[in-house]
C-alpha positions as CSV (number, residue, x, y, z in Angstrom):
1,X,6.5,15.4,6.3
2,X,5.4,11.7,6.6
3,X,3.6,10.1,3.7
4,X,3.8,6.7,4.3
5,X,3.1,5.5,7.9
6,X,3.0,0.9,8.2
7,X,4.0,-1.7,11.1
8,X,5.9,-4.8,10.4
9,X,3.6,-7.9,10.4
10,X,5.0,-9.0,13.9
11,X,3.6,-5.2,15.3
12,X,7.0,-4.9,17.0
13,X,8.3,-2.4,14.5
14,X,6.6,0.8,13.2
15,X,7.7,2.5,9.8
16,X,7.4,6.2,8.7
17,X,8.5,7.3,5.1
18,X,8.3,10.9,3.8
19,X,10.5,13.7,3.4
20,X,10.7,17.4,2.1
21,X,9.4,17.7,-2.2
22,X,12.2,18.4,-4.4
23,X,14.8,18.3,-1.9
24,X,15.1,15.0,0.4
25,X,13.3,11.4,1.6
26,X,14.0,8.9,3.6
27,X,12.4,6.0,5.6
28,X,12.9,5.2,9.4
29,X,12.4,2.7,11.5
30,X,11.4,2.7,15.2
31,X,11.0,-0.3,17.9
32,X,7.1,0.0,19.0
33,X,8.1,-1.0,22.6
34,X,10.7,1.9,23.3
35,X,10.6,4.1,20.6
36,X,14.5,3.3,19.6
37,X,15.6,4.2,16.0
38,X,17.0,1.1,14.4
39,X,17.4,1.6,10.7
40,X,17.1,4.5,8.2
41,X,17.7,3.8,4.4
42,X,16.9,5.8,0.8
43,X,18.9,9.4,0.0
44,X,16.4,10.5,-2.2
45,X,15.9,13.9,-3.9
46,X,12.3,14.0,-3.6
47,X,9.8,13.5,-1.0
48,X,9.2,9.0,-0.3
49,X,5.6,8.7,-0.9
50,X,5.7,4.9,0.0
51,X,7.1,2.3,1.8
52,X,6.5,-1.0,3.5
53,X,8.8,-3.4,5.8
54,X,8.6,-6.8,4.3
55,X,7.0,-10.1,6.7
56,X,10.4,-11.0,7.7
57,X,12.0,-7.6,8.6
58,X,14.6,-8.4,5.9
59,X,13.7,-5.8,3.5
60,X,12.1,-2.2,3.4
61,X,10.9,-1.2,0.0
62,X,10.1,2.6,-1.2
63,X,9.2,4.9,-4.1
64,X,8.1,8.2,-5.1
65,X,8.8,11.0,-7.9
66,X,11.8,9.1,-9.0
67,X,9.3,6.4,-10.3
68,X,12.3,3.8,-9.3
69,X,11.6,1.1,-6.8
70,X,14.2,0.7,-4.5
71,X,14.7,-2.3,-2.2
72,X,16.9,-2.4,0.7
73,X,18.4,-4.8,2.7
74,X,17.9,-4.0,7.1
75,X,20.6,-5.4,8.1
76,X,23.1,-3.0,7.0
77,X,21.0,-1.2,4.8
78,X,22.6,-1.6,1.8
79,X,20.5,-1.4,-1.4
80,X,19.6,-4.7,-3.1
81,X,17.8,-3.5,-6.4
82,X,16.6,-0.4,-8.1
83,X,13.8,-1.2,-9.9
84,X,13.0,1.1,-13.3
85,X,10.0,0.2,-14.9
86,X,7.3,2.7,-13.3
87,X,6.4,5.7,-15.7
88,X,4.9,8.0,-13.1
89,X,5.0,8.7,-9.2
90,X,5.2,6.2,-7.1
91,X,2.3,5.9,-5.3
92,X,1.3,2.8,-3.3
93,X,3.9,-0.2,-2.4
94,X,3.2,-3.4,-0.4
95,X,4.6,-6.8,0.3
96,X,2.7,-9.8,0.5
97,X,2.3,-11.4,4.3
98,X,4.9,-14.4,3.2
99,X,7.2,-11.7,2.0
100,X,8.0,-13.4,-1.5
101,X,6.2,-10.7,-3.4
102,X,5.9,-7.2,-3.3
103,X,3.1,-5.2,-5.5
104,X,3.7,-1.3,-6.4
105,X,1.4,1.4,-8.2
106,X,2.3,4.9,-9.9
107,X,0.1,7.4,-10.7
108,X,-0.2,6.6,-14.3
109,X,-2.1,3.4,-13.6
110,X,1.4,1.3,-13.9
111,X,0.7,-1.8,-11.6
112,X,3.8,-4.2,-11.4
113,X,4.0,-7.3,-8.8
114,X,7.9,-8.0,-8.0
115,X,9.9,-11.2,-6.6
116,X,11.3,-9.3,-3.6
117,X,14.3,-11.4,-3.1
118,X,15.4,-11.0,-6.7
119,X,13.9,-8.2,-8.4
120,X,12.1,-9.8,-10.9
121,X,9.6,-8.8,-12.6
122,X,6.5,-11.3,-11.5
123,X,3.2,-9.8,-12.9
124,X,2.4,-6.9,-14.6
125,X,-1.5,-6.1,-13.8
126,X,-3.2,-4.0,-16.1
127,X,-6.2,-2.1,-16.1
128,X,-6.7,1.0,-13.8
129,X,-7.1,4.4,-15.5
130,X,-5.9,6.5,-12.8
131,X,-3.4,6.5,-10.1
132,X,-3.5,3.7,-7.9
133,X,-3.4,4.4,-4.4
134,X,-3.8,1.9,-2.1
135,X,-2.5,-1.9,-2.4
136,X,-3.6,-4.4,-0.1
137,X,-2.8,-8.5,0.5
138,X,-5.2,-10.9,1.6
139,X,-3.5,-13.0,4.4
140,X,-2.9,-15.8,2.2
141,X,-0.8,-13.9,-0.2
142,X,-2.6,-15.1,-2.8
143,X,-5.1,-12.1,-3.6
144,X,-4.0,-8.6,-4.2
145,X,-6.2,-5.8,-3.8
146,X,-5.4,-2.4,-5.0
147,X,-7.5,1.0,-5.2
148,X,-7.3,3.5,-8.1
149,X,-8.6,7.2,-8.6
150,X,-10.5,6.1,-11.6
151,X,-13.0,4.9,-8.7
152,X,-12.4,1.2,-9.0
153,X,-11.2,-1.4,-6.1
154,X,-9.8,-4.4,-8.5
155,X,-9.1,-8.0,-7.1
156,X,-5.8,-10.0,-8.9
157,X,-5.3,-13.3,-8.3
158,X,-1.6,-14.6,-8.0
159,X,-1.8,-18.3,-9.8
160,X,-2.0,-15.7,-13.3
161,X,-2.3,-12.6,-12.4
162,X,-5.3,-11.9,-14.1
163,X,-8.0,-10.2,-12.8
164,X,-10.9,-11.5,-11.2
165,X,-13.3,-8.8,-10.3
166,X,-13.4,-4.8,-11.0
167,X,-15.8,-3.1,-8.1
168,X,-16.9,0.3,-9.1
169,X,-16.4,1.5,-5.4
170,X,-16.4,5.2,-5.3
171,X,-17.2,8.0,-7.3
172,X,-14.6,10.2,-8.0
173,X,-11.9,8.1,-6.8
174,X,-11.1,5.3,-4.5
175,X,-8.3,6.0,-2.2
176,X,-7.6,2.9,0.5
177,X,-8.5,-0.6,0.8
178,X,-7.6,-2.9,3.1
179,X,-8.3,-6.7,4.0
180,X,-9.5,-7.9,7.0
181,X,-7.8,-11.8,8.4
182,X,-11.3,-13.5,7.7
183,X,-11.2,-11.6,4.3
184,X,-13.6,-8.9,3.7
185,X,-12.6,-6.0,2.6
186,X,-13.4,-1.9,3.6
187,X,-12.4,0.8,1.3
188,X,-12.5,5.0,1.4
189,X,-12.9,7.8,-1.6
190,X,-13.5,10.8,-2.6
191,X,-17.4,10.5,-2.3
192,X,-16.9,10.5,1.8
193,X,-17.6,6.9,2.2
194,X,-16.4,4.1,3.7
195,X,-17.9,0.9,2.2
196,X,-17.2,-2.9,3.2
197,X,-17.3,-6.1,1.0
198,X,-16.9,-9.5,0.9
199,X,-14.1,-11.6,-0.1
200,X,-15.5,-11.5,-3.7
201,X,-15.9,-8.0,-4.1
202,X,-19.7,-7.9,-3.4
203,X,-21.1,-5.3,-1.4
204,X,-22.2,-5.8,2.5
205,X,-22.7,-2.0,3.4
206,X,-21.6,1.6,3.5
207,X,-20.4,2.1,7.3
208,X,-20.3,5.7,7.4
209,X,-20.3,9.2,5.6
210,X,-18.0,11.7,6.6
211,X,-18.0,15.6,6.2
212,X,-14.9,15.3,3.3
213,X,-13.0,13.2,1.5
214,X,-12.3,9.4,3.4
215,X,-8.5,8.7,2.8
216,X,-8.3,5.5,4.6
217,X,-9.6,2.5,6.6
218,X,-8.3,-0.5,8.2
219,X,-10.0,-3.2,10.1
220,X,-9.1,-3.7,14.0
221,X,-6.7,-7.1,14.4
222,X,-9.8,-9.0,15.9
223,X,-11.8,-8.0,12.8
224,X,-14.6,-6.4,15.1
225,X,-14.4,-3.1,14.4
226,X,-13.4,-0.3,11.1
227,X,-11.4,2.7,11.8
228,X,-11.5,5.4,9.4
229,X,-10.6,9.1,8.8
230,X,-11.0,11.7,6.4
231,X,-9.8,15.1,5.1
232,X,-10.3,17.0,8.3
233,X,-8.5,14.7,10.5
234,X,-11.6,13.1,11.8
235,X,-11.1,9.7,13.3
């Protein structure tokens, strides 16, 4: 069962991470061009509910039930850190485009921004109320965007990590954002929506409605065009 589904930056490398609850996880990752296995890392006990293949293909990061972070190294994949510091589930996890951060949520709220190549704890962002869901970098690394189920998109800045604007996006829950490369931004929730924004968090339009629940939305790589789906599987 795949939960967590990302390409590398480059596009020449897709990653799935998932498993079976309360009994295995694991991430893989497969060449785009020819479909060849090249890596597979984490043993866990419980189902990976996220993952993401840092800039540079040196690292894959994942987490889930264990609430640990785990970062691996590709090239062998032998593990680099175990990160406890998480409270809850593991829910979103993504490394910034230069690949010297990464961010990860839990379902508690818990909102931590790492030093990949160390470990470190960089940032710890407070403020959602609910899980957060969906994490999302600018292209210049230097914004963080993340979504939470207490219906709030929140933008964090990275000179000190505080936070510079709190969107009250969706009712009921926001569930994905995601940045486009001139820096707007499109998110999903739970009131069927998907909306778009500027770079500041100001609103620009609701794109669509859909029959259930939106559960995520990314922008085309020329920035022209939104793809979203929902509940049902529509697309």
């Amino acid at each position: 069962d795949p939960r967590a589904l990302t390409f590398s930056e480059n596009a020449s490398l897709v990653l799935a991470g998932g498993g079976r609850g309360g009994e295995s996880g694991r991430v893989v990752v497969w060449t785009v061009a020819d479909g060849r296995r090249v890596i597979e890392v984490g043993k866990e006990f419980d189902s990976v509910l996220a993952a993401d293949i840092s800039a540079d293909q040196t690292q894959i990061a994942l987490g889930g039930p264990s609430s640990v972070v785990k970062l691996y190294r590709t090239a062998d994949g032998e593990l680099l850190h175990e990160i406890v510091k998480h409270t809850d589930w593991i829910m979103s996890i993504a490394y910034s485009h230069d690949g010297v951060l990464v961010a990860t949520g839990d379902r508690n709220g818990g909102l931590y921004v790492w030093e990949s190549y160390t470990g470190g704890e960089f940032y710890t962002l407070s403020g959602h109320e609910g899980a957060v869901t969906s994490i999302a970098w600018r292209d210049d690394s230097n914004l963080l965007a993340t979504a939470g189920e207490d219906g709030t998109v929140r933008l964090w800045e990275m000179f000190g990590g505080k936070a510079v604007k709190s969107i009250k996006a969706h009712d009921g829950g926001a569930l994905s954002v995601a940045f486009s490369h001139d820096g707007r931004i499109v998110t999903t929730g739970r009131d069927k929506t998907v909306k778009l924004w500027d770079g500041d968090g100001n609103a620009i339009a609701t794109l669509g409605t859909f029959d259930d629940v939106t559960l995520q939305a990314v922008f085309t790589h020329d920035d022209k065009r939104v793809v979203a789906s929902d509940w049902t599987g529509a697309v």
